[in-house]
N, C-alpha and C positions, 0 to 999 in steps of 0.2 A: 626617233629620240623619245624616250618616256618621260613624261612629268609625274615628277614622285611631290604628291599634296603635300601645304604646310601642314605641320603639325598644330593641333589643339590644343589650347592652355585649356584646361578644365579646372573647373571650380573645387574645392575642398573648403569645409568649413573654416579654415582662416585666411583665405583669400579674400582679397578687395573687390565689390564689384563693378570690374572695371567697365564692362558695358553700360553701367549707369553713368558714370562718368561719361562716356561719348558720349550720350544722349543729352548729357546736362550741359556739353561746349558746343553742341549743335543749338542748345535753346538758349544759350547764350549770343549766338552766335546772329541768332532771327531776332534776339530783344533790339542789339545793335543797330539791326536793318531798319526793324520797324522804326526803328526812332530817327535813324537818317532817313528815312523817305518821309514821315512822316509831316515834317515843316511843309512840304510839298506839294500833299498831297496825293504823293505816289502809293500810300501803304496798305491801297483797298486787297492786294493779291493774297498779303497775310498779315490781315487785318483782326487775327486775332493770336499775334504773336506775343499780346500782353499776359496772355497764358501760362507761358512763358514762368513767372512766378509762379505760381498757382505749382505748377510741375515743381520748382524747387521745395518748395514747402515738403511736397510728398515725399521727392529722395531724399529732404532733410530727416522728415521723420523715421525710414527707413533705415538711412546710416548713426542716426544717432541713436536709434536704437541695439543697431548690431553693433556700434562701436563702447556704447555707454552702460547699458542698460545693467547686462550682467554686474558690470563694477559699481556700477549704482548699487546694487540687491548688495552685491557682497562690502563696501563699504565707504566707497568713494564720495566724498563729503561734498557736499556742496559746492562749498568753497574753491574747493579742487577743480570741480567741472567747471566753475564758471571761471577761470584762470586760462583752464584748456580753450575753451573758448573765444574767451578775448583774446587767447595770443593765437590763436587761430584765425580770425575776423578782422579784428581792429588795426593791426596795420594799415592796409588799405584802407579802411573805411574811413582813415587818419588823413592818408593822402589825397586819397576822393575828395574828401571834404575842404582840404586846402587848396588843391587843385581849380575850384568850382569856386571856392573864394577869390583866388585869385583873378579869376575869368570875371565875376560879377565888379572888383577893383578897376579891371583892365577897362571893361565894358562906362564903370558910371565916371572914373575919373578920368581918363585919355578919349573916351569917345563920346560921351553925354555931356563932358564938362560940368560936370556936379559935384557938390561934397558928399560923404558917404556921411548916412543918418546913423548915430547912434545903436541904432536896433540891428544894424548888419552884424557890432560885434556882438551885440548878445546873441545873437543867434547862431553865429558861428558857434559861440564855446558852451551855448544848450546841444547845438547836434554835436560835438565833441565831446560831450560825459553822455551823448547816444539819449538826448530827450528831444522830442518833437517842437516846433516853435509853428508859430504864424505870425513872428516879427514883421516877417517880410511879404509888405503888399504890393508888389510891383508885379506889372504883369507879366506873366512868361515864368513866376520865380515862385508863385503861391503853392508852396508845399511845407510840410512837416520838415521835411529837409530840404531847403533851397538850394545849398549850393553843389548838391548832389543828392537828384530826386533819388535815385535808386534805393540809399540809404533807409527807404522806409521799409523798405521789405526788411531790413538786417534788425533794427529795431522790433520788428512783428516775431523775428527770427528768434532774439535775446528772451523776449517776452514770451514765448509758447517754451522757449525749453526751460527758461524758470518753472514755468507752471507744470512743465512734464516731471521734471526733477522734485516738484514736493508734492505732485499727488502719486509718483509712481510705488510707492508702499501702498496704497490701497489701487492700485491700474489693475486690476485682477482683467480678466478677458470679461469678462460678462459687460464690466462697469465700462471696458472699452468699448465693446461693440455698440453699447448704450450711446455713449458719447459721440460713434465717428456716426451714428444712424441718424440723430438727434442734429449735428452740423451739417450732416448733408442735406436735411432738410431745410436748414439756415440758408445754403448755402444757394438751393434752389427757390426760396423764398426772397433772396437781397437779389440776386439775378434778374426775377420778377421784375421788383419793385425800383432797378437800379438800368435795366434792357440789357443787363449782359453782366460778366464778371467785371468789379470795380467797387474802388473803396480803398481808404487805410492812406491815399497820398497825399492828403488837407486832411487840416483839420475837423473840417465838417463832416467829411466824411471815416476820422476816424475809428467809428465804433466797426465800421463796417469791414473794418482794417482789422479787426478780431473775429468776426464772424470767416471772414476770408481764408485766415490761416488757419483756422482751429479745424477745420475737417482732413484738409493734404496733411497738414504736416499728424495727428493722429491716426488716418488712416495708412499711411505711410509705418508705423508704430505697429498697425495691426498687421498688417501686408508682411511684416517681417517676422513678428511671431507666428503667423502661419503659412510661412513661406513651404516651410517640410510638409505641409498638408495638402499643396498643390503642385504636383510635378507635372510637368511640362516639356515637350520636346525641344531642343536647342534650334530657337530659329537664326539667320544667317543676321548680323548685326545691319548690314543695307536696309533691310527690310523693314526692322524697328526703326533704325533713322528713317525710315522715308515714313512713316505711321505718322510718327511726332511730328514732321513736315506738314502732312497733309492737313495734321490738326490746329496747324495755325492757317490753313487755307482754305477753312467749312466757305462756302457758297453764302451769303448771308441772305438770297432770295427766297429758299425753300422752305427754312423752319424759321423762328423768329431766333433773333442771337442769342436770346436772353437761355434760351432751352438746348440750343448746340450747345453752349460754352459751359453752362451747368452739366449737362449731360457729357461733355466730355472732363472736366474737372472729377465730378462724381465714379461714373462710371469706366469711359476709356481710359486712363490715364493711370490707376491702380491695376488693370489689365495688363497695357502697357510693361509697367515698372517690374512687376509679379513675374511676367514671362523675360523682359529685359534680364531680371537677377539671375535666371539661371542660364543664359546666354551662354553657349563655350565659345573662344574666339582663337584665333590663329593668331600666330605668334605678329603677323603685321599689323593685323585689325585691331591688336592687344597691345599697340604702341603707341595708334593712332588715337585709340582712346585714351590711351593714357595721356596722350599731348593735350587733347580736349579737354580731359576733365582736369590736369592742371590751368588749362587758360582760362575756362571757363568762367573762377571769380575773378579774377584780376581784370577781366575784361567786363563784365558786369557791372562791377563799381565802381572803373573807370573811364567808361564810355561817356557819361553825359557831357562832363566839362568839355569832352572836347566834343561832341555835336555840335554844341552852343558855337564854339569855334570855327567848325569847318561848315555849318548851316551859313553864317552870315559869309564867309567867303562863297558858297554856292550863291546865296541870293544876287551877290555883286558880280561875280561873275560868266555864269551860267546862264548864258543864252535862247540856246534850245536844249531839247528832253537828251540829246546825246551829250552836250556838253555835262549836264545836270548827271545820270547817270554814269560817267565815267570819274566824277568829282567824287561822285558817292563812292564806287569803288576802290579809288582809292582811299577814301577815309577809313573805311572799313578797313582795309589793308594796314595803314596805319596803327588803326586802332586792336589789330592784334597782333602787331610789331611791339606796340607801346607798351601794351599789357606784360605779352612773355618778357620783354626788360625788365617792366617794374617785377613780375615775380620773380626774374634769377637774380636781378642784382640791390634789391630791395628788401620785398617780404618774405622771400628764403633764408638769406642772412640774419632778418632782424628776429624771425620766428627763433631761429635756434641759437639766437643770441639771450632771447626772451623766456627760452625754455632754460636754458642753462642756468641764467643771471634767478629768475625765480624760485625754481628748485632749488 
């Protein structure tokens, strides 16, 4: 009996690229991990799955350049893009943030017996117009956005592509390659000074929360304008997921973290994404990413609340390491049941409810 191979989707200049996408619900998929194992203890295996970010920034800047860019040059108003955006984003970033409320409600008034201070609702309705707070000093909660840490990346997210959007009339190439040369050096300098990648989730450490994004997400920018410049053989999509894999799983004995994690941010990681774009995938592998890289945010933004959730149900009842990891599994499980819901029957609806109602 003969097996006749799937066929090849191959890439044409208005194709999506969808191997980005899997790559982007695989490091969604590790942030989840690391943060349930994490309460625990468990998350020395990939312990540097906070990465993870860092990776987004880059596809961000590469898609939102192949998405935007041109209509930017040719006349797409500001106004416009950031429209696109928020009805792109902020749903979720809506329910995250209610979601994470709620849990902090569940947590101080049903289980602490306490009244909720003042400062819990301002700081709800600062991260709800997307500004950072340090209202809340309780511990476990000391973030820019407490009731959904994640949220700060999306914030770092609004705030680079502002600033892509009004200096891209003078982005010439010269002035980019200045600029992603110039953040990489930022970047391996706060790494330094910081033992690793980190920054941008408090406020103290806010500035470092710009140094961070400004190199991925620009050279992500530049990786896409000279993507025609560097062709490259089609490697088998496995391959590239298990890359991104291993790079949340450096050894942290042999070099110091501070120089893996920079050196993989700076260097691997735009290799990575560069040979990722031009990926040809088969018609299965081209469905599987596409399932990823739809779950990908919805699952992102609303992993945390329920960590917080299913961490304090591990601690009470989770015995031994088997009991502990089979809790974790299924969290995990849950948690991207819960996500692809909220995307079909939430932020799919409301997006093109939101698209219509505004145009």
């Amino acid at each position: 009996m003969s097996h006749t191979p799937e066929p090849v989707q191959r890439r044409t200049p208005t194709t999506h690229f969808i191997a980005l996408d899997g790559l982007r619900g695989i490091a969604a998929l590790f942030v989840v991990a690391f943060h349930a194992l994490s309460p625990f203890d468990k998350a020395n295996i990939i312990s540097h799955a906070h990465l993870a970010v860092d990776f987004f920034f880059l596809l961000s800047g590469f898609v939102i350049a192949h998405a935007y860019e041109n209509r930017l040059i040719s006349g797409l108003s500001f106004g416009k893009f950031l429209k696109i955006r928020l009805i792109r984003l902020y749903p979720l970033i809506f329910v995250g943030l209610l979601l994470g409320f709620c849990v902090y409600v569940t947590k101080t008034v049903f289980l602490d017996k306490e009244a909720l201070p003042k400062e819990v609702f301002l700081a709800l309705v600062s991260n709800l117009i997307l500004l950072p707070t340090n209202l809340i000093k309780e511990e476990g909660w000391r973030s820019i956005f407490p009731f959904n840490v994640p949220a700060w990346s999306l914030f770092f997210e609004f705030v680079v592509n502002i600033v892509y959007v009004m200096i891209l009339p003078k982005l010439n190439h010269r002035i980019l390659v200045t600029l992603v040369a110039i953040s990489a050096g930022l970047v391996f300098a706060q790494a330094y000074h910081l033992g690793g990648i980190e920054g941008g989730t408090q406020l103290d450490t806010l500035l470092y929360g710009f140094g961070r994004v400004t190199f991925p997400f620009f050279a992500g920018v530049l990786l896409y304008r000279l993507r025609e410049c560097f062709k490259v053989r089609s490697v088998p999509f496995l391959i590239l997921g298990s890359i991104l894999t291993l790079t949340f799983m450096w050894p942290g004995k042999i070099f110091p973290a501070w120089l893996v994690e920079s050196t993989t941010v700076v260097f691997l990681y735009p290799v990575l994404v560069l040979i990722t774009s031009q990926a040809d995938l088969t018609k299965t592998m081209s469905r599987i990413c596409r399932f990823l890289g739809d779950l990908s945010y919805p699952l992102y933004i609303l992993y945390y609340p329920l960590i917080r959730l299913f961490s304090g149900f591990a601690r009470k009842f989770a015995e031994t390491d088997i009991q502990l990891y089979t809790i974790i599994a299924v969290e995990i499980t849950c948690q991207v049941l819960f996500a692809y819901i909220i995307l079909k029957m939430f932020d799919e609806p409301v997006r093109k409810w939101l698209k219509r109602t505004i145009n």
